[in-house]
Every structure is written in structure tokens, then in C-alpha cells.
N, C-alpha and C positions, 0 to 999 in steps of 0.2 A: 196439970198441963200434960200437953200428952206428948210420948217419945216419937222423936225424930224415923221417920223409916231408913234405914241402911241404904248406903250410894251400892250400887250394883257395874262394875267395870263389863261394861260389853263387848270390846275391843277383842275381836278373836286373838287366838295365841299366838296364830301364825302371823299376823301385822307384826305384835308386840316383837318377836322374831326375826320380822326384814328390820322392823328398824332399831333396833339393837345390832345386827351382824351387819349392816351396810357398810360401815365404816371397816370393816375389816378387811370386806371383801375387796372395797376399793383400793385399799390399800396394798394386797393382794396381788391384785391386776396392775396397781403401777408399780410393784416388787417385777412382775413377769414381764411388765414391758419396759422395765429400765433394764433387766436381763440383756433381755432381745435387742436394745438398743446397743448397747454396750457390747455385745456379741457382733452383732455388725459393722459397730463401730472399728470395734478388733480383728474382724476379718478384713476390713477395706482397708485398716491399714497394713494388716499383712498380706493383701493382695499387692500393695501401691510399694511396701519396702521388700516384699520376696516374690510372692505370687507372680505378679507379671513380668519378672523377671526369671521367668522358669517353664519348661515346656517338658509334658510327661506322657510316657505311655505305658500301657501293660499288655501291649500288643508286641512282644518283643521276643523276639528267638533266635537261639543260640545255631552258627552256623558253622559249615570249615567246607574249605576245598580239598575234600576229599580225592584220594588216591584210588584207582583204579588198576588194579593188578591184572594185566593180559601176559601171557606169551608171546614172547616175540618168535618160539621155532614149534612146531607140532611134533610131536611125544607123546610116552606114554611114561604117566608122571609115576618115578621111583620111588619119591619120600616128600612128606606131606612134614615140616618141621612146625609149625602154629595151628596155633586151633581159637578160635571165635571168643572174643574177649581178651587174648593173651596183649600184653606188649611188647612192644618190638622196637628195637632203633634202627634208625636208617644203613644199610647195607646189610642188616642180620639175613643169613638164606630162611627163606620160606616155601621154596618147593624145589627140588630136582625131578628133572625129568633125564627119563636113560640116555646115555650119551653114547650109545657102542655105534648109530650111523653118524654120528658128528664125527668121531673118530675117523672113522672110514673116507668120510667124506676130506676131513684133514689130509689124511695119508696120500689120499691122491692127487689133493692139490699139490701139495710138497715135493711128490715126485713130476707130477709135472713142470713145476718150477726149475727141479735138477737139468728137468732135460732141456728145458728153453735156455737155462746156461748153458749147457753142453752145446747148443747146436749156435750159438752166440759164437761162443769159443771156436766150433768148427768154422763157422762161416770169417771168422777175424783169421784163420789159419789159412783157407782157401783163397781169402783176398791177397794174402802176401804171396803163395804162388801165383794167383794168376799174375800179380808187378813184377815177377822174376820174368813168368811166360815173354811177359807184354814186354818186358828187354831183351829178350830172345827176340822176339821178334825183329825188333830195330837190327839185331844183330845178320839176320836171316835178311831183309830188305838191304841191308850193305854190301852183304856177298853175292844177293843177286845181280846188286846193281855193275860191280865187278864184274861178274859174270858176262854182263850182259856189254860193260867197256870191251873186253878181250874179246868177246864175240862179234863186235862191231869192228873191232877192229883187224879180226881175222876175215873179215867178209870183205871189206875193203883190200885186204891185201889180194881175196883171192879175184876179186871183183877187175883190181888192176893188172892181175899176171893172165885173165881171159880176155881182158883186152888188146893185152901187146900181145901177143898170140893168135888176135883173132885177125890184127893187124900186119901180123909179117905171113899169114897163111897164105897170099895171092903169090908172094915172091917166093915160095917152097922152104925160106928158110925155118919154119917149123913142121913138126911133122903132124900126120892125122892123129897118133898112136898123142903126141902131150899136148894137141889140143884137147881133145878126151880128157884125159887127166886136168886140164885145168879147167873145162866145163863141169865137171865131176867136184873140183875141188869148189867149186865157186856156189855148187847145189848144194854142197853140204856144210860153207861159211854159213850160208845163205838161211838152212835149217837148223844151225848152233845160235843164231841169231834172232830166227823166231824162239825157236826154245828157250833160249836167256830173257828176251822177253815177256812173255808169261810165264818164266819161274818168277819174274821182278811183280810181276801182277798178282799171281797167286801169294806171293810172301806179303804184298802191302793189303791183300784181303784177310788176308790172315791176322794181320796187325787188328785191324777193324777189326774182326771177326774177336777177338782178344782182350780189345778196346772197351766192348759192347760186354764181353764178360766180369771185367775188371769193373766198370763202372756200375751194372745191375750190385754186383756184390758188394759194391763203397755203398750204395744207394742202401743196402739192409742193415750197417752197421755205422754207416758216415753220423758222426759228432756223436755217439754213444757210444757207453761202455755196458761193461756186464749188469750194473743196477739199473740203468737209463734204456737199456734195451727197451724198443713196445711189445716185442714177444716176453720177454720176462718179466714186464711190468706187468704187461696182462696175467702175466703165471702168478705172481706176489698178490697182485689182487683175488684172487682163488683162492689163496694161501689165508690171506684177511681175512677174507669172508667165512672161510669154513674156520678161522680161529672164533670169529664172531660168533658162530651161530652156535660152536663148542662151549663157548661161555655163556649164551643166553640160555643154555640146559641148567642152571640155576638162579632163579630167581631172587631178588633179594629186595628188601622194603626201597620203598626209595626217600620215603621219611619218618620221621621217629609218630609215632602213633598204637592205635590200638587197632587190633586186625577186626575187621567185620563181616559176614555176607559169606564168609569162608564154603565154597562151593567146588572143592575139589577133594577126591580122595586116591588112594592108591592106587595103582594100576589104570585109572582112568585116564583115556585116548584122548590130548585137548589139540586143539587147533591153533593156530596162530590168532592170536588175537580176541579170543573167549576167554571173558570175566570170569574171573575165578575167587577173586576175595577183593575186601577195599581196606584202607586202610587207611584213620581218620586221626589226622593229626591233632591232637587232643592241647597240645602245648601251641596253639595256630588258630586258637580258633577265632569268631566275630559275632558280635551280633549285626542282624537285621531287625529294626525299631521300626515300625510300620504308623509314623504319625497323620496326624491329619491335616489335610493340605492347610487348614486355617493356622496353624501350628510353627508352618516353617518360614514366616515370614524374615526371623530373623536369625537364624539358624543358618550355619553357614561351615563347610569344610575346616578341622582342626579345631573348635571347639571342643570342650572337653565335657564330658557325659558320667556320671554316677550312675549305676546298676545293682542291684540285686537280682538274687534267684530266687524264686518260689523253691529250689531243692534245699539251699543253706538257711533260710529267712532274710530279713530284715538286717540284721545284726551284721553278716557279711556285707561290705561294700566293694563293687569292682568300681577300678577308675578308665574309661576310656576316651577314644579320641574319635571323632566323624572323619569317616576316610572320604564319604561321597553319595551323595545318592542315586539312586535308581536313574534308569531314562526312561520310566514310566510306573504309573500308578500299577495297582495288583489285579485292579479289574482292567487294566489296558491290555492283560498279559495272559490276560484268564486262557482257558483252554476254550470256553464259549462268552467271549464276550458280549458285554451287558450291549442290550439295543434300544439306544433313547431318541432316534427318531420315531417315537409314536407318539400317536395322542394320548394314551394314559402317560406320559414320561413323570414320573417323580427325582426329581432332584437327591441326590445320596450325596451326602460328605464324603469324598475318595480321600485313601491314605497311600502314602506316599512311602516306601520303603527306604533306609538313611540306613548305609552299615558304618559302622561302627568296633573299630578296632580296638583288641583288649590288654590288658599289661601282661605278658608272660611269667613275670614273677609271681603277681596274683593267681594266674590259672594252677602255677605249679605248686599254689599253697593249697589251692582249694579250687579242684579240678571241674571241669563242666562237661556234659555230653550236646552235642547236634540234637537239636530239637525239644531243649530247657526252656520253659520259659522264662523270660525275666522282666522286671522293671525298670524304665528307662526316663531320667532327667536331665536336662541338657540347660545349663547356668548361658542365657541370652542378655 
């Protein structure tokens, strides 16, 4: 009997291969898509218990209302006391400028102050004589008026002895010789009576005349005294001002900060009101969070914001508070603003600037400069 011929397997390797490893593979891929499921699953629910209840940027920088150091008087600056980067606190001096015409300029105010008291004083002195004058006077208008009774009444006498006189002259019993005499006497009642009457005129012009002086002078010092004068008040003000302008020959911070931009040196000629240094209160400062308008739906003033700095990492947290946002997007404000009346216009997500105020215990732990960036999350 004859042998069987050998079974010969002709199943390439590679088959035997898929289907041996199929199952693994499968197994594999639902290992990597229950992964995936499960990641998703975990993200949507940390979307639904934190995510959507949190709004983030990293569009966020650090800002302060910087100080600006000018001159208030033009000089030529003495001494230069900081230098760029130093700190400083508020009131510390940071420049003198020479003060030898501020002086001058005092001195003269001063003395002319002396003299507008002085001439206050005269004029309070003058008015009291001219009220003695001006009773002189009354006193001058009495005796004229006297004058001017006796005078009237000498005319009258002599008025009546040229009458009887004139009247007994037909019968001779007066003579030519004391008619004369009482013609004579009656011209010179006559002329004592004009005269007494314009001395009485002249004395009551005089009065006037007195009146008119007394009253100009009450009118320069009437209801003031030497402080309340307007010639010394206006002196006191000259006095001020050149005190003022004596004090403004040094300069001094006006808040606690670090000096910046420091653009002056010694003996250099400034002007009033030319920058010379800034000074950037570092214990003050804020950020600006530049979210996006999709962002701020529920975001709202006084909410409270967590930050970081890209300068400390992660690790440091600042805590703050939304003071308010902007009143307008960054491209509203641009220097050439965007132009979307046209036909190519592509729609762009605008952001929206939200400052934000920072704890000053935090900054004075762990300080920040203008222009750090940070990361900004605000709990909605």
C-alpha cells in the first residue's frame, strides 16, 4: 500500500497573521476609544461643574497711573537728588532748582507789602485830620454867620440914621458936613455886609470843599483795616505768590513710587512745565485684561479675578477685583482704526479691555512692574 502524500498548508503567513493579531487590535482601539470617551466624558463634566463657570485671558497687562514730574517755575536746576530705578516716597525732594531770583522776587514783594501798610496807616491818619478840618469848618460857618448878624445889623442902623437925616435936611436942621458922614457910614454898613456875606459863602464852600475830602479818604479805608485793605491785600498776594514760587524751586515726589524716564541733569535750564522724570507708583498699580467680547456676558463690576505673572510663574496668585471696563473696544481706539465698510469686511472677535484692581499687600509681597504680562480668571 502506498504512503499517503503530505497536506501542504498554503495559507500565506501574512493571513495566518491578521487573523491571529485581529483580536488584539480590536481590542486596542476600543482600549483608545473608551480613553477618548472617558476624556470627554471628564472634560464636559469639568466644563458643566468649573469651565463654564470661569472666563480667561492671557491678554493681560500690568498698568498704573503714572506720575508725571514738571516744573512748576523755570530755573536752572542745582541738584539732581534720584537717579532712574531709585525709590522714593512721597514728599522725598528730587530736584532743586537755584533759588537766588525766587528770593529777590520775595524780598520785594515783602517790602512792598510794608509800604501798602504804611500808606493804609497814613491814609487812617489823614482821614482823622481831615474830621478835625471838617469841624473847623462848622466852626468857621458860625463865626461867619455872626459876622454876617452884626453886619446886617450895622447896615440897618446905618441905613436908619441916612434916612432921618435925609429927612430933616429940607428944614436945615442937619447939616451938609453929617449928612456926608452918614452917607459915608451907610456905604461902608453897606460894604461890611457884602463882605460878611461871602466870607459865610466862602466858609460853607469850604465846608464842601472838606466834605468832598473827608469822604474820597473814608471811601479808601471805609469798613477796612490794615489786613482787609485791597492795597495790602493785593501786597499779601505778591507776598504768596513769590512764597509759592520759592517753594516750587524744589521738587518733591508726590507718591511713593520708583523714579523713571529721569531726563534732567545739573545745571540744565528747565522751563515750566517740561517733563523731566515720571514716577510710577509700583504699590498702585492694576491690570488691564483685554477679554473677548464673547467672554463678558456675565462678567460684571466687583467681581473677584485670580492672576498670575509670567515674571513669578504659576505658583504666585494675585487676588483682584473688576473696577470697570473700558468705553470701547482697543480697535475703537486704535490710532488708525479698522475700516469695515468694505466689501472684502471679515468679521474679527474684538476684545474688550476690564481693569482690574490689585491687593497692595500682595504687590508689596511680590512686586510688579507697567507692562508684565499676566493671566487673568474671573469666577462668573
Amino acid at each position: 500500500m502506498a504512503e499517503a502524500d503530505p497536506v501542504i498548508d498554503t495559507t500565506p503567513t501574512s493571513a495566518v497573521g491578521e487573523k491571529t493579531g485581529n483580536p488584539k487590535r480590536r481590542r486596542l482601539l476600543l482600549g483608545i476609544g473608551g480613553v477618548a470617551l472617558l476624556a470627554a466624558a471628564g472634560y464636559g463634566g469639568w466644563y458643566e461643574l468649573v469651565g463654564s463657570h470661569h472666563v480667561s485671558t492671557d491678554d493681560a497687562y500690568v498698568g498704573a497711573d503714572t506720575a508725571q514730574i514738571t516744573p512748576m517755575v523755570s530755573g536752572q536746576v542745582a541738584q539732581v537728588m534720584v537717579s532712574d530705578a531709585q525709590e522714593v516716597r512721597r514728599g522725598q525732594i528730587l530736584v532743586r532748582i537755584d533759588d537766588s531770583d525766587a528770593h529777590i522776587t520775595l524780598a520785594n514783594a515783602e517790602a512792598g507789602l510794608a509800604l501798602a501798610k504804611r500808606q493804609f496807616g497814613q491814609t487812617s491818619q489823614t482821614g482823622n485830620s481831615l474830621a478835625s478840618q471838617l469841624a473847623g469848618k462848622d466852626q468857621s460857618i458860625a463865626s461867619a454867620k455872626a459876622q454876617l448878624f452884626s453886619a446886617q445889623a450895622a447896615f440897618a442902623k446905618a441905613s436908619v440914621d441916612l434916612d432921618r437925616r435925609k429927612m430933616l435936611e429940607p428944614s436945615g436942621a442937619v447939616s451938609a458936613d453929617e449928612l456926608t458922614i452918614a452917607v459915608n457910614a451907610f456905604a461902608a454898613a453897606k460894604g461890611s455886609l457884602d463882605n460878611a456875606r461871602a466870607a459865610l459863602e466862602v466858609a460853607i464852600s469850604s465846608k464842601g470843599a472838606a466834605q468832598g475830602d473827608f469822604a474820597a479818604n473814608q471811601a479808601l479805608i471805609k469798613g477796612t483795616n490794615v489786613t482787609t485793605n485791597p492795597n495790602v491785600v493785593a501786597a499779601q498776594a505778591k507776598v504768596d505768590q513769590a512764597q509759592l514760587d520759592l517753594s516750587r524751586t524744589v521738587i518733591r515726589a508726590p507718591v511713593d513710587g520708583v523714579v523713571t524716564n529721569r531726563a534732567v541733569q545739573v545745571g540744565q535750564r528747565l522751563a515750566a512745565g517740561a517733563q523731566i522724570m515720571n514716577v510710577v507708583p509700583i504699590h498702585q498699580l492694576y491690570v488691564d485684561a483685554n477679554f473677548k467680547e464673547g467672554q463678558l456676558g456675565h462678567v460684571h463690576p466687583g467681581q473677584r479675578v485670580e492672576l498670575t505673572s509670567d515674571l513669578y510663574g504659576g505658583h504666585i496668585v494675585y487676588h483682584g477685583i473688576i473696577a470697570g471696563f473700558s468705553g470701547g473696544t482697543g480697535a475703537a481706539f486704535a490710532l488708525i482704526p479698522a475700516q469695515n465698510a468694505t466689501g472684502n469686511w471679515i468679521k474679527i472677535v474684538q476684545r474688550l479691555p476690564v481693569r482690574i484692581l490689585l491687593d497692595r499687600h500682595e504687590l508689596d509681597a511680590h512686586p510688579l512692574r507697567v507692562g508684565l504680562s499676566m493671566d487673568a480668571d474671573v469666577a462668573i
